[in-house]
C-alpha positions in Angstrom: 42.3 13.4 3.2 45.7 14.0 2.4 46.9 17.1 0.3 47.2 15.7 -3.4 43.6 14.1 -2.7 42.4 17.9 -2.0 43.8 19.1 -5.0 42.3 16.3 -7.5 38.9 17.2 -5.8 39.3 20.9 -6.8 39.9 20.3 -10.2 37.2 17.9 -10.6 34.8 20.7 -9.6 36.3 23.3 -11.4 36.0 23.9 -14.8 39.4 22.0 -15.9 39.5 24.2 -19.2 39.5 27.6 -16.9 42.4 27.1 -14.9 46.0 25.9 -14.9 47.2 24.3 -11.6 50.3 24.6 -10.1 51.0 22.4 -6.6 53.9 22.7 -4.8 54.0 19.4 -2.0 56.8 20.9 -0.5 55.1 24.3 0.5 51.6 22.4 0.5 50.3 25.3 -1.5 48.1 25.1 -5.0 48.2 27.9 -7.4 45.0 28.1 -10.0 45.8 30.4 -12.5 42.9 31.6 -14.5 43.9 30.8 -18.4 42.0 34.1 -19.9 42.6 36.8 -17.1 46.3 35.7 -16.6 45.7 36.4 -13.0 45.8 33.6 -10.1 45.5 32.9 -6.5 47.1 31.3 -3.9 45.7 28.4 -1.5 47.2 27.3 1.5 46.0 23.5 1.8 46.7 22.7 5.6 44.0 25.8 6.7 41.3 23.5 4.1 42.5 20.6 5.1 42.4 21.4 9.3 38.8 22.6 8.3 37.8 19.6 6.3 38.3 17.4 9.7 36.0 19.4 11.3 33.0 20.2 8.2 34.0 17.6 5.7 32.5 18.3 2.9 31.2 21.8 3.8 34.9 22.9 3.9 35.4 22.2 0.2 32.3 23.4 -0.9 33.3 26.7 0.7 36.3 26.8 -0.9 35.2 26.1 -4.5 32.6 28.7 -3.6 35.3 31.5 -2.7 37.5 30.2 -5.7 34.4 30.5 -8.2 33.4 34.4 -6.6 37.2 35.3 -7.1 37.6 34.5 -10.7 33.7 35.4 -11.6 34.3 39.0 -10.0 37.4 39.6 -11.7 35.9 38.1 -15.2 33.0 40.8 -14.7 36.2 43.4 -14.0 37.8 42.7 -17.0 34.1 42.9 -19.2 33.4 46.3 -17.7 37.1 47.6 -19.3 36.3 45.9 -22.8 33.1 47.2 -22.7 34.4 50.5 -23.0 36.3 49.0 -26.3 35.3 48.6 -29.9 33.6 45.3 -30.3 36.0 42.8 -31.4 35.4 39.4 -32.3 37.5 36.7 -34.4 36.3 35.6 -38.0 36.7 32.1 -39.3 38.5 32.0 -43.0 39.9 29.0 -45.1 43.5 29.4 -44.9 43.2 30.4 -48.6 41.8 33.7 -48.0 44.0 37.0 -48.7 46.3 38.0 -45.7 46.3 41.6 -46.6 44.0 44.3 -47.6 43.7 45.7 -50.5 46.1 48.8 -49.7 48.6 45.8 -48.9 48.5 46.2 -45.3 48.7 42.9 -43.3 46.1 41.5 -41.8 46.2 40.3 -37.9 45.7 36.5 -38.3 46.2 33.6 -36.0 46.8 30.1 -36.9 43.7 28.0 -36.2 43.3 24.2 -38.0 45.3 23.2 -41.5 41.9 24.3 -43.3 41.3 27.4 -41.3 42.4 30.5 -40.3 41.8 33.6 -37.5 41.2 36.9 -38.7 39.8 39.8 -36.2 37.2 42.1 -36.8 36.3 45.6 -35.6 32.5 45.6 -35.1 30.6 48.6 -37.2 27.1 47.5 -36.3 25.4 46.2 -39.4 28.8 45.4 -41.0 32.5 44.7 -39.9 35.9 45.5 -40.8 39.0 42.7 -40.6 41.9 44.3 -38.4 45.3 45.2 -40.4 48.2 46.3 -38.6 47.6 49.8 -39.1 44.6 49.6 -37.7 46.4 48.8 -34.3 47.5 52.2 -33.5 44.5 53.9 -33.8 42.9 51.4 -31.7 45.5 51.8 -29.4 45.8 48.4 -29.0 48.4 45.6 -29.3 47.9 42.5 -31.2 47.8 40.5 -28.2 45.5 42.5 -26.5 43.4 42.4 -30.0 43.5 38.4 -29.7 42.5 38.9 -26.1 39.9 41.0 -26.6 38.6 38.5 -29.4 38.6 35.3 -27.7 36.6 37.0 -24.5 34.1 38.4 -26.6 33.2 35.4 -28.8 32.4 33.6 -25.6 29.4 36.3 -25.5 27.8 35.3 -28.4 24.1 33.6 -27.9 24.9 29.5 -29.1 21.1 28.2 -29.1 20.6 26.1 -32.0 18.6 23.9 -34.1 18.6 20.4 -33.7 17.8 17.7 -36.8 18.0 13.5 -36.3 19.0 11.6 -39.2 19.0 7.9 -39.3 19.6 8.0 -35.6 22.6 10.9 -36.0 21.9 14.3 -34.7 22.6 17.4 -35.9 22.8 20.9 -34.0 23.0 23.8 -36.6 24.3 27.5 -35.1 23.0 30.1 -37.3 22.1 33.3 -35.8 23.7 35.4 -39.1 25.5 37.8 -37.1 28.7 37.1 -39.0 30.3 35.4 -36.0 28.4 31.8 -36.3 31.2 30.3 -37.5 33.7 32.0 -34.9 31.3 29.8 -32.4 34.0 27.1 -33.1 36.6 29.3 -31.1 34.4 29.2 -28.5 36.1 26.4 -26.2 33.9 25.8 -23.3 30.5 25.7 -25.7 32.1 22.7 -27.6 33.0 21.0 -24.2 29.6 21.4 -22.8 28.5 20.2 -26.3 31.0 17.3 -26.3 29.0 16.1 -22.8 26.2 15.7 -24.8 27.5 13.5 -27.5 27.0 9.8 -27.8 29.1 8.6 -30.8 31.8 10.7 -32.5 31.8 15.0 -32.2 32.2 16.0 -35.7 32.4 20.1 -36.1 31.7 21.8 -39.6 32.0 25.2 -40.6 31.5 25.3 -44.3 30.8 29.4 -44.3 30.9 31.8 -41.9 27.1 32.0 -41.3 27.1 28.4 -39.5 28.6 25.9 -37.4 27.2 22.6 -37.6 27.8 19.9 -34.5 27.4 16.4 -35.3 26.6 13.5 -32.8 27.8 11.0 -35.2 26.6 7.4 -34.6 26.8 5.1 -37.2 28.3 5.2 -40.8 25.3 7.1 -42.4 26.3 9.8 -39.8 29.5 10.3 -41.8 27.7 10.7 -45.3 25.1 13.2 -44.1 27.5 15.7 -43.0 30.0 15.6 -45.6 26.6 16.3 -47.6 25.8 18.9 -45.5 28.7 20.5 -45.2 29.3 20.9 -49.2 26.2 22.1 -50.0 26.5 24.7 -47.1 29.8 25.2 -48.7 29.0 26.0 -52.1 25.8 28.4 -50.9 27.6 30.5 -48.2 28.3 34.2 -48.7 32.0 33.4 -47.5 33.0 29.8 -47.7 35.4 28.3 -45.4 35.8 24.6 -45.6 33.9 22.1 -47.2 35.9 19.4 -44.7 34.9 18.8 -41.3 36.5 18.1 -38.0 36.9 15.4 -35.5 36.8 16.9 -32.3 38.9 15.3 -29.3 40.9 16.0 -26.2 39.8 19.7 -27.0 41.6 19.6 -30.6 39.9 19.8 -33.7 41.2 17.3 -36.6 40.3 17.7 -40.1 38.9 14.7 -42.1 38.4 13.1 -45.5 35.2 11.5 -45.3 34.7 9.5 -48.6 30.6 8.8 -49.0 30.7 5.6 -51.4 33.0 3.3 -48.4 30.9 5.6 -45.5 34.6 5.8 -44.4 35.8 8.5 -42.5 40.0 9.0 -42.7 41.8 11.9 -40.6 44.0 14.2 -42.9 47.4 14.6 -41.4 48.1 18.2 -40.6 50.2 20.8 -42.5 
């Protein structure tokens, strides 16, 4: 095993949406930098490698293992510290909803899809409050460290669900009415371990905030039912999003026209 052939093997064990990879074949040395923590670790490949003639397959095992321990301890670090925090989680919003409160002050938003948009909320218990920039100080917080905060947390949230078959489609319905359903959809490696599930196309709804809708869509019919759904979820909800849906692929979500007479489904170019 040569050094490049080490370092595909790690990233086929490791959770490829974790980690960025740096590998430097001069220095044979790999770099995984964890994408959430911002922190990283060093691996000198020709210690493995000398190993791996001796254990094979052990050796690599062993150092997946310490990688895994590494990042998990530091993960479980990091928890402890927002723990002491507010509770913050991001809110899903069609991009049409009001960027500042009422007193004028800005909200803290994030770009999200062409239909949707990231606000952040400060949990109260039984109700919450979106994050304005004054907010920040008190909080003694930044923004980014508000974002931060957010995109850990949601990744917390419960995402058992409800599954219904129609005309061989499936449906998986997340509705735990916390608020934060929709906010699932931020939630990257839920929709990858959904996406290993899937058999036809991922389609993702979130037509309020109170639900997130995955679709295993299979045949034309597949496209109808949703766009059903997703309307009359739309027109019901406490705080509508989208009535549109998204294609999900390569980790990107793509919004679509889906027009029920043709069952046709068209991808809307982006804004």
């Amino acid at each position: 095993m040569e050094a490049k052939d080490l370092v595909e093997e790690l990233k086929r064990r490791l959770p490829a949406e974790k980690f960025d990879w740096q590998f430097d074949r001069k220095a044979d040395k790999l770099r995984i930098v964890h994408h959430t923590l911002h922190h990283g670790m060093d691996i000198s490949l020709p210690e493995i490698l000398a190993k791996y003639e001796v254990k094979k397959e052990r050796a690599i095992d062993e150092i997946v293992y310490t990688i895994q321990e590494t990042f998990d301890a530091m993960e479980q670090e990091q928890a402890k510290g927002f723990a002491n925090q507010k509770n913050i989680y991001p809110v899903i919003r069609s991009t049409s909803f009001p960027k500042e409160s009422t007193a004028g002050i800005p909200f803290l938003t994030k770009d999200h899809t062409a239909e949707t948009q990231i606000y952040y909320a400060l949990d109260l218990g039984t109700t919450y409050r979106l994050i304005d920039e004054n907010m920040l100080k008190d909080m003694n917080m930044t923004e980014r460290e508000v974002q931060e905060v957010a995109m850990f947390t949601v990744k917390t949230l419960p995402t058992a669900w409800k599954q219904d078959t129609v005309s061989d489609n499936v449906f998986y319905f997340i509705n735990n009415n916390d608020g934060y359903d929709a906010s699932r959809i931020l939630n990257q490696p839920f929709l990858k371990e959904m996406e290993q599930k899937i058999e036809g196309h991922m389609v993702v709804s979130v037509p309020h905030q109170d639900v997130l809708i995955i679709a295993d869509v299979r045949n034309d019919t597949g496209y109808d039912v949703i766009a059903q759904m997703a309307m009359q979820f739309f027109t019901t909800g406490a705080v509508p999003v989208t009535s549109l849906s998204f294609i999900y692929e390569d980790g990107k979500l793509e919004p679509i026209f889906i027009m029920a007479k043709n069952r046709l489904a068209r991808r809307e170019k982006k804004k």
